[in-house]
TIZA-286320 format. One record per residue (C-alpha): residue in one letter; chain; x, y, z. Coordinates in steps of 0.05 Angstrom, whole numbers, always signed. Each point is the difference from the previous one (the first is absolute). Layout:
BEGIN
   type   mol        x        y        z
      A     A        X        Y        Z
...
END
This chain:
BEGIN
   type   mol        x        y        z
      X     A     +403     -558      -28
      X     A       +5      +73      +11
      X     A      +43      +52      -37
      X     A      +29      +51      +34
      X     A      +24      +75      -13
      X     A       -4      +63      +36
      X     A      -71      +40      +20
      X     A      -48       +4      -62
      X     A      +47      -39      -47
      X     A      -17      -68      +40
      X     A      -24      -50      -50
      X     A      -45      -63      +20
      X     A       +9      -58      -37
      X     A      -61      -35      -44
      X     A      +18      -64      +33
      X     A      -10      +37      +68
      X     A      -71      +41      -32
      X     A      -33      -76      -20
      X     A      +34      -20      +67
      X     A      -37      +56      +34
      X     A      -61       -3      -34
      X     A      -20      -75       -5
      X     A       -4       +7      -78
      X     A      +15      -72      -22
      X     A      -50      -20      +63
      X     A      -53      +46      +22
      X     A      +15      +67       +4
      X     A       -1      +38      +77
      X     A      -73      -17      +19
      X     A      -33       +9      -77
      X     A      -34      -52      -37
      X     A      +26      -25      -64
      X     A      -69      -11      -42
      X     A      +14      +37      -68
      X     A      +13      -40      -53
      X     A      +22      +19      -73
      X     A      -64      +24      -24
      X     A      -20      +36      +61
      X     A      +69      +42       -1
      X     A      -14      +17      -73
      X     A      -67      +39      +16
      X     A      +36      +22      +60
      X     A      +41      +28      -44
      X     A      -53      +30      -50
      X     A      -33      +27      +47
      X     A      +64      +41      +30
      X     A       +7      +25      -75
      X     A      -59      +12      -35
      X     A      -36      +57      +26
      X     A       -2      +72       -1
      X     A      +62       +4      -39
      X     A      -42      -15      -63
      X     A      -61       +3      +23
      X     A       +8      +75      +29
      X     A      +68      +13      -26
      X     A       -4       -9      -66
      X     A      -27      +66      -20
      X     A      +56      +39      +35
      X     A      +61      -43      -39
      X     A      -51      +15      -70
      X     A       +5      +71      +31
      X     A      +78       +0      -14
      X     A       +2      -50      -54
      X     A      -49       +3      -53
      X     A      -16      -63      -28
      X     A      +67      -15       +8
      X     A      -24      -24      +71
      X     A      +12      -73      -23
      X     A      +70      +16      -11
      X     A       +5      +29      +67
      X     A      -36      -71      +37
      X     A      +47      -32      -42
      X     A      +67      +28      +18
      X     A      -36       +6      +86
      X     A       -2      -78      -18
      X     A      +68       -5      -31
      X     A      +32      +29      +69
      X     A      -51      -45      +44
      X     A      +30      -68      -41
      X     A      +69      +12       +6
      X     A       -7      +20      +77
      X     A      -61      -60      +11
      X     A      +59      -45      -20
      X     A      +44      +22      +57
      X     A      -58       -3      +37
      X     A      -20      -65      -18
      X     A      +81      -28      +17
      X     A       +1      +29      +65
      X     A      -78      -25      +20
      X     A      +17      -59      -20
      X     A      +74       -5      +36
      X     A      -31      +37      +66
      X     A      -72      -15      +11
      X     A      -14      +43      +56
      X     A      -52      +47      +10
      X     A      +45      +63       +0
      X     A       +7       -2      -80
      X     A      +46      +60      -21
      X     A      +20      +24      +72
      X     A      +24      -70      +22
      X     A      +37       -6      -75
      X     A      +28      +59      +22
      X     A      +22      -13      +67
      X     A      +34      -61      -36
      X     A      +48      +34      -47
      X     A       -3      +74      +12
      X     A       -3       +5      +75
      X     A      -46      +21      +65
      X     A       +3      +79      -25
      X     A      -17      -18      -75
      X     A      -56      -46      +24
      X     A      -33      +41      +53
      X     A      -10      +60      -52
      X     A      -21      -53      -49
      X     A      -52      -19      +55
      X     A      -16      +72       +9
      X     A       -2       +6      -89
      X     A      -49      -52       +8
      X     A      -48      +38      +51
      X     A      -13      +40      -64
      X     A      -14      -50      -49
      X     A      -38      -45      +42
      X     A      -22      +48      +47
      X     A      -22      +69      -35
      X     A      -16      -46      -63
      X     A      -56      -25      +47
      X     A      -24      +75      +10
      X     A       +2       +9      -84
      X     A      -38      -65      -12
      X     A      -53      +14      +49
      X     A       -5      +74      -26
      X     A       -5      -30      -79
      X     A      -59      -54      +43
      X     A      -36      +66      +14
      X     A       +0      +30      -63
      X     A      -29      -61      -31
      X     A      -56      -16      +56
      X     A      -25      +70      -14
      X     A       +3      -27      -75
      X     A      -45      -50      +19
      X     A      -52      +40      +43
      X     A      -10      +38      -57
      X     A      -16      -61      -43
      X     A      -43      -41      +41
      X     A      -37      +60      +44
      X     A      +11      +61      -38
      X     A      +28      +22      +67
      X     A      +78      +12      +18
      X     A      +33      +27      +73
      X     A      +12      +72       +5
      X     A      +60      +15      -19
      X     A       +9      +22      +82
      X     A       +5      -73      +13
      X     A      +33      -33      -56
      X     A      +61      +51      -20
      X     A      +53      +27      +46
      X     A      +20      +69       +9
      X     A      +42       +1      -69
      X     A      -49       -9      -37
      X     A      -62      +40      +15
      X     A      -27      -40      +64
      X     A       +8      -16      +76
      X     A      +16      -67      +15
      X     A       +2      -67      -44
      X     A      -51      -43      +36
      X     A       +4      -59      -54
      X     A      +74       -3       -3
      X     A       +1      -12      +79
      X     A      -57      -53       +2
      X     A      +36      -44      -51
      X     A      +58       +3      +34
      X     A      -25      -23      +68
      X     A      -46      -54      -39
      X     A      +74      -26      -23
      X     A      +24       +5      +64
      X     A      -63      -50      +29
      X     A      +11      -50      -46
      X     A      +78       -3       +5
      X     A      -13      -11      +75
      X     A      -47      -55      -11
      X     A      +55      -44      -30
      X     A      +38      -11      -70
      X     A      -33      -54      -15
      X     A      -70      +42      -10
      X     A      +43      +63      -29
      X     A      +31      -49      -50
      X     A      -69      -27      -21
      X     A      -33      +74       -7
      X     A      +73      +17      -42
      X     A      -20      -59      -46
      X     A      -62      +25      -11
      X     A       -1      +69       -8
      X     A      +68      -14      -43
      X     A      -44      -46      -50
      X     A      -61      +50       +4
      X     A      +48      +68      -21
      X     A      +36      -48      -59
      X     A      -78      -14      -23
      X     A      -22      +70       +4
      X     A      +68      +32      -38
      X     A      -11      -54      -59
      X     A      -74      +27       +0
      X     A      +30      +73       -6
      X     A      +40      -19      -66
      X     A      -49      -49      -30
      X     A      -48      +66       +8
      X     A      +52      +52      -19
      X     A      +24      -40      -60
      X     A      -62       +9      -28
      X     A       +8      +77      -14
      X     A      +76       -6      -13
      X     A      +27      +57      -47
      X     A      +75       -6      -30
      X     A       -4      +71      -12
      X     A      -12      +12      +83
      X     A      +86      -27       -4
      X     A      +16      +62      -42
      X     A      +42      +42      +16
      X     A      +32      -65      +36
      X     A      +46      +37      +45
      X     A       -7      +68       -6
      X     A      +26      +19      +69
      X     A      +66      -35      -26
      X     A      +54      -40      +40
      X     A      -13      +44      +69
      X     A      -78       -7       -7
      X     A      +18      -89       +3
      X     A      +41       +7      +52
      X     A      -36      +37      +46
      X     A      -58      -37      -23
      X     A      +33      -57      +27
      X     A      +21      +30      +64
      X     A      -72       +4       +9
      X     A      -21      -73      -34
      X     A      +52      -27      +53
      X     A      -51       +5      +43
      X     A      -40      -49      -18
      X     A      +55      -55       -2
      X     A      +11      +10      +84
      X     A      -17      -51      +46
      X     A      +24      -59      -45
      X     A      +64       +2      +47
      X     A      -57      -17      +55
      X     A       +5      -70      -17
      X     A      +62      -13      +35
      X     A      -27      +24      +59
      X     A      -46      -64       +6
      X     A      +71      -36       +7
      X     A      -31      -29      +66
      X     A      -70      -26      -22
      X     A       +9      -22      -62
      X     A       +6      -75      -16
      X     A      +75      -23      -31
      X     A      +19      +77       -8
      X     A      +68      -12      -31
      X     A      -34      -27      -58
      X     A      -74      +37       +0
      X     A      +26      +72      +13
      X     A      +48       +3      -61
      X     A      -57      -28      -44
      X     A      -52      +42      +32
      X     A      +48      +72      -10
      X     A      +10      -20      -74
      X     A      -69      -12      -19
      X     A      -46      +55      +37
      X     A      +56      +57      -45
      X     A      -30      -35      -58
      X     A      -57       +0      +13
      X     A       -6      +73      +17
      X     A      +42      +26      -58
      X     A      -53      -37      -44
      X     A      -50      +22      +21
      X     A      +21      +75      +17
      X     A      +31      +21      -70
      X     A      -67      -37      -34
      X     A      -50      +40      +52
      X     A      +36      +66      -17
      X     A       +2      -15      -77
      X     A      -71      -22       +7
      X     A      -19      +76      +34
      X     A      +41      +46      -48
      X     A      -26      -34      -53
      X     A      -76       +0      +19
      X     A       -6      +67      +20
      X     A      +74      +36      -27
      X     A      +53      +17      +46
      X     A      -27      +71      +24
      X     A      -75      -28      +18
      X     A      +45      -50      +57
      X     A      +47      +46      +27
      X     A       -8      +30      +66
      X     A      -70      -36      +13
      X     A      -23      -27      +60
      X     A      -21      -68       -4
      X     A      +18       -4      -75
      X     A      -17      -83      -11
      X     A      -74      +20      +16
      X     A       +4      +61      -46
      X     A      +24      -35      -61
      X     A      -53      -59      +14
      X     A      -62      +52      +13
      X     A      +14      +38      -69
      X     A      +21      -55      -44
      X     A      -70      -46      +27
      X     A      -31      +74       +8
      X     A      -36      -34      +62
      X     A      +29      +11      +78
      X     A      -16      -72      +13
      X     A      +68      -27      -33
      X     A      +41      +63      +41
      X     A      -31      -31      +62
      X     A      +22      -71       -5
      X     A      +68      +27      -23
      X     A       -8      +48      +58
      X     A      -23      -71      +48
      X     A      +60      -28      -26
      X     A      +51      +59      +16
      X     A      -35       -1      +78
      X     A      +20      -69       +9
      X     A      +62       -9      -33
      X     A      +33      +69      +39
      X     A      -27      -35      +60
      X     A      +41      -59      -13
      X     A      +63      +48      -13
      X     A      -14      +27      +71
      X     A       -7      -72      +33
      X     A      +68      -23      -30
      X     A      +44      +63       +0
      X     A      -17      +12      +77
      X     A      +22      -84       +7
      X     A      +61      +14      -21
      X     A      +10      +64      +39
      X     A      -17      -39      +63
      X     A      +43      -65      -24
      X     A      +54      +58       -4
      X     A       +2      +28      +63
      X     A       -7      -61      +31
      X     A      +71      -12      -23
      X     A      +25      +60      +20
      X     A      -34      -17      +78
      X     A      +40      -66       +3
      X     A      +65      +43      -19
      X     A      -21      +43      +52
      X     A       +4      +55      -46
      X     A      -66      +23      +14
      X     A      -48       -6      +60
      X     A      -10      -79      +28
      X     A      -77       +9       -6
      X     A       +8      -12      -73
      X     A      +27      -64       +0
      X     A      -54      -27      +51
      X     A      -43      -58      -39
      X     A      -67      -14      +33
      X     A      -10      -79      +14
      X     A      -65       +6      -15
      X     A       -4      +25      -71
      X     A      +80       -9      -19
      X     A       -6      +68      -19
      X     A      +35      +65      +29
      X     A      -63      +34      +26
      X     A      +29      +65      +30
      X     A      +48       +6      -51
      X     A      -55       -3      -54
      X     A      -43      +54      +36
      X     A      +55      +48      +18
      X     A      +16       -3      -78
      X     A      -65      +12      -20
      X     A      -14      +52      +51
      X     A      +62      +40      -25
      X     A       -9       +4      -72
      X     A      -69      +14       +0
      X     A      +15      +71      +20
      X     A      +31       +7      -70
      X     A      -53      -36      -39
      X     A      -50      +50      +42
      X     A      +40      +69      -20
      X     A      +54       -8      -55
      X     A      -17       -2      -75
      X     A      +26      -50      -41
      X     A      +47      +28      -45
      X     A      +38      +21      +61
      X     A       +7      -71      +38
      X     A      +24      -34      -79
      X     A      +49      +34      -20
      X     A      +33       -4      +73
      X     A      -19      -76       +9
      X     A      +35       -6      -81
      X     A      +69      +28      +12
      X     A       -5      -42      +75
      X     A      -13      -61      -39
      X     A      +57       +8      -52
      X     A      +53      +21      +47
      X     A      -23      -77      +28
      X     A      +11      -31      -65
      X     A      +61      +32       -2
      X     A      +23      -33      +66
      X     A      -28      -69      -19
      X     A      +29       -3      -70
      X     A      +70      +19      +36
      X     A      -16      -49      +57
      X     A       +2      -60      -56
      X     A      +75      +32      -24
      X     A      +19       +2      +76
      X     A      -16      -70      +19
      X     A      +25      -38      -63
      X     A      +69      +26      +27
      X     A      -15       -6      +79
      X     A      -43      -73       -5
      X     A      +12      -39      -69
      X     A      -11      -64      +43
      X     A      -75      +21      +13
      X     A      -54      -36      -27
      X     A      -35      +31      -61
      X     A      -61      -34      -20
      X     A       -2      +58      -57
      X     A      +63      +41      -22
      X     A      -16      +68      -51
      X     A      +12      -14      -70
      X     A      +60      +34      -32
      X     A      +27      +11      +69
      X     A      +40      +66      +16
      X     A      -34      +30      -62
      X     A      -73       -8      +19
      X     A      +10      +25      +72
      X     A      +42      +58      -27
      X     A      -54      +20      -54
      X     A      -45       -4      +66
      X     A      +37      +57      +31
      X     A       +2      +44      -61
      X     A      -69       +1      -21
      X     A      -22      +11      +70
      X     A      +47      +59       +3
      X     A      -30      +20      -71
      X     A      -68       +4      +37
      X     A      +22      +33      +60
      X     A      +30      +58      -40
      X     A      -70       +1      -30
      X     A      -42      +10      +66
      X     A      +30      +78       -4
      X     A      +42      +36      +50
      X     A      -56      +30      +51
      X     A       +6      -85      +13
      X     A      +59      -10       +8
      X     A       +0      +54      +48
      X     A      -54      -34      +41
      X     A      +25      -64       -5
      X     A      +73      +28      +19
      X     A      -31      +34      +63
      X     A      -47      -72      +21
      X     A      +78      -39       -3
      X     A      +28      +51      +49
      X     A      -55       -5      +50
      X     A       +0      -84      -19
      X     A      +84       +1      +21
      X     A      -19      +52      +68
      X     A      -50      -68      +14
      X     A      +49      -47      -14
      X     A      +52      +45      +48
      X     A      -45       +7      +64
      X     A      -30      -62       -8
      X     A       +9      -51      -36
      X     A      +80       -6       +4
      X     A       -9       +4      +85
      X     A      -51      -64       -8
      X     A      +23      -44      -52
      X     A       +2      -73      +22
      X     A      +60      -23      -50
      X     A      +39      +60      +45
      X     A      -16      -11      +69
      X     A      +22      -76      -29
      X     A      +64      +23      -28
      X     A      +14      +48      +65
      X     A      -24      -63      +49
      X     A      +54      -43      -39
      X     A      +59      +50       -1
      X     A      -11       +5      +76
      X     A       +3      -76      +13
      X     A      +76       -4      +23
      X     A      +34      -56      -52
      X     A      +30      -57      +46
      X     A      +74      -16      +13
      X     A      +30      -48      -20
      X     A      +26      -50      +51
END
C-alpha cells in the first residue's frame, strides 16, 4: 500500500515500511540476534555517558543544587515523548525510527529534515561523546601515570589546543567494531553498559559518605530560569534512548521488546542521574561541581582524599562514553540506511556486506565525517545544537502518534500511550518549553542548519526518491479501456 500526495507531502504507509524492510522477518540483509536484555544495555549504553558523566557540571553551572529538578523535568519530557516512541517502534519496527515515523504520517519533506535533525543528534552527538571520552582518558593518565596528553593533542582549537587526538581514535575504534558485526557490538554494549551502572553506584556509595544537607541550601537560588536552562542542558544526557528503535531490524520479537526496552532504560537513567547529581552537590556543595572537568573523579579524589577512587571513576567514565559512541553512531548508520532505500540519500548507504551483515562503507564514511568535529569543535558548541535538533524530533514523533491514530486506527499497536491525546500533547509542550530554553543565538543556528537541510531535500532528495519515481512510473502507465 502506498499513499500518495504531491512532491514532499508523499506519505509511505507503515504496512509498506515493514513491507519494505522485512521487519516481521529479517530485516534487508541484517541479523536479528538482540534479545530483550541485550537491547536494554543497548540502550544504556546510548544514554548514559557524558551527559552526566561530563555534563553534569555545566547543568549544576545553571542550576544550583536544583540540578535534580532540572534531570527531573529533562526526564519528565523524555517519558511522555519515549511513550510515542515506544507506540510507533512497536507499530513500525524498521530501522529508520523517527524519520520513517515521519515519512508515515507527516510526509517525504517532514521526514527527510527529520533525517537531516537526526544527523545532529546521532551524528554531532558522536563528536560531543568522544570529546567528553577525551577529557576523561586524560583523567585517567593523570591517575595511573601521573602523565596526561598535551593539551596540543587532546583539545581543539576552542579550547586552548590543536587537534583532539582522543576524541578521533574512539570514534574510529566504534567504527571497527560496528563493522565486525552486531552481534559482537551488542555483546561489548552489554558489557560496558553493566560495567558504567557498577562504577556510577560506586560514585554514590562513595559520595554518600560525605553528604551535607546544608550543600542543598540555597536550593534554587538561580530560580525558575536557572531549572530550566539547567534542563536544557541535563537533556543531554537523556539522548540516544530514541536509538533503540533503530535496532527495529535486529532485534528479536521487536513489537514487544522495543516498547519494553524504551520504557525501562528512561528509568533507569532518571534514577540514577537525579541520585548522581544529589550525591555531588551534596558531597562537595554546588559551587565545588560546577564548571569542572571531569567532576565524578573530583568529588571521589577529595571526599577519599586519595586519586585512586578518581581513577576508577575516571576508568569507568572511559568506558561507559565509549559505549555512548558505539551505540549513538549504530543508530546514525541504521538511519541513513533508511534514508538510502528511500533514495533520499546516496545508494552506498543502504549497501549491507554479506559477509559481516553489516553496512561497512556506510559505517566508515560516518565515522570518517564526524570525526572532524570531535577533532576541532568544543563541546558546549556541538550540545546545545545536537539538543534543540533532538527536540524539534520529539516534536515530530509525538505529532506523528496524533497523525496516525486519525490516518491508520486499524494498525496494529502492540503498545498505545497512556492517557492518549493528553500525553502526546504534554510531549510537544515541554519539548517546546526546552527549546525556548536553549537561547536564541540557537535557534538561530538551528534555523539556518533547516534551511540548508530543505536546499538538500530540493536538489536532491525530491529528484531521487523511490516512492516518486513509483508514483510518476504509475501515473504514466495508460489505464485500459474498457471493451
Amino acid at each position: 500500500m502506498r499513499s500518495t500526495g504531491p512532491a514532499g507531502l508523499r506519505i509511505k504507509s507503515p504496512e509498506l515500511l515493514v513491507a519494505e524492510s522485512g521487519a516481521d522477518l529479517e530485516g534487508h540483509g541484517l541479523k536479528r540476534t538482540m534479545g530483550l536484555f541485550q537491547l536494554v544495555c543497548f540502550g544504556v549504553g546510548a544514554i548514559v555517558g557524558t551527559g552526566i558523566f561530563v555534563g553534569l557540571s555545566d547543568s549544576v553551572a545553571e542550576a544550583g543544587p536544583a540540578v535534580a529538578v532540572s534531570y527531573l523535568l529533562a526526564a519528565v519530557t523524555c517519558i511522555f515523548t519515549a511513550f510515542s516512541f515506544a507506540e510507533l517502534g512497536g507499530a513500525i519496527p524498521v530501522s529508520g525510527s523517527s524519520y520513517s515515523f515521519a515519512y508515515a504520517s507527516l510526509g517525504e519533506r517532514t521526514a527527510f529534515l527529520v533525517g537531516w535533525c537526526l544527523l545532529l543528534e546521532y551524528g554531532v552527538s558522536v563528536s560531543a561523546v568522544a570529546v567528553g571520552w577525551s577529557q576523561y582518558l586524560n583523567e585517567l593518565l593523570e591517575s595511573l601515570t601521573g602523565w596526561h596528553l598535551p593539551d596540543a593533542l587532546s583539545a581543539g582549537p576552542g579550547e586552548g589546543g590543536a587537534v583532539n587526538l582522543p576524541a578521533v581514535v574512539v570514534i574510529l575504534l566504534a567504527a571497527v567494531l560496528l563493522v565486525r558485526g552486531i552481534r559482537e557490538s551488542a555483546r561489548a554494549t552489554a558489557a560496558m553498559a553493566m560495567l558504567k551502572i557498577g562504577i556510577l553506584l560506586l560514585f554514590l556509595a562513595i559520595a554518600f559518605t560525605a553528604f551535607k544537607a546544608g550543600h542543598l541550601t540555597p536550593f534554587a537560588g538561580a530560580g525558575a530560569s536557572g531549572i530550566t536552562a539547567g534542563a536544557s542542558l541535563a537533556f543531554f544526557s537523556f539522548i540516544g534512548f530514541d536509538a533503540i528503535t533503530t535496532a527495529g531490524e535486529e532485534v528479536k520479537n521487536p513489537r514487544r521488546n522495543i516498547p519494553i526496552a524504551i520504557l525501562i532504560c528512561i528509568g533507569v537513567a532518571t534514577l540514577l542521574y537525579v541520585a548522581v547529581a544529589l550525591g555531588a552537590i551534596g558531597a562537595l556543595g554546588a559551587d565545588a561541581v560546577a564548571d569542572k572537568p571531569a567532576a565524578l573523579s573530583l568529588v571521589v579524589n577529595q571526599v577519599t582524599d586519595s586519586s585512586v577512587g578518581g581513577g576508577i571513576i575516571a576508568f569507568g567514565a572511559v568506558v561507559a562514553i565509549a559505549s555512548v559512541v558505539l551505540a549513538v553512531m549504530y543508530g546514525q548508520t541504521r538511519i541513513l540506511m533508511s534514508m538510502s532505500r528511500d533514495g533520499l540519500v546516496p545508494r552506498v548507504f543502504e549497501r549491507v556486506s554479506p559477509k559481516t551483515s553489516t553496512p561497512v562503507a556506510n559505517t566508515w564514511i560516518v565515522a570518517a565525517v564526524f570525526a572532524v568535529p570531535a577533532a576541532f569543535s568544543s563541546l558546549d558548541v556541538v550540545v546545545n545544537l545536537t539538543t534543540i535538533g533532538t527536540l524539534a524530533i520529539m516534536v515530530v514523533v509525538n505529532v506523528a502518534v496524533l497523525a496516525l491514530r486519525r490516518s491508520a486506527p486499524e494498525l496494529k499497536r502492540t503498545f498505545r500511550v497512556p492517557l492518549y491525546p493528553v500525553s502526546p500533547v504534554l510531549g510537544v509542550g515541554f519539548c517546546l518549553y526546552l527549546i525556548w530554553g536553549t537561547g536564541w543565538t540557537t535557534w538561530v543556528q538551528f534555523a539556518v542548519f533547516l534551511v540548508v537541510g530543505s536546499l538538500v531535500y530540493a536538489l536532491y532528495g525530491r529528484r531521487h526518491s523511490r516512492l516518486g519515481k513509483a508514483e510518476a512510473a504509475d501515473s504514466a502507465t495508460p489505464t485500459p479501456r474498457a471493451g
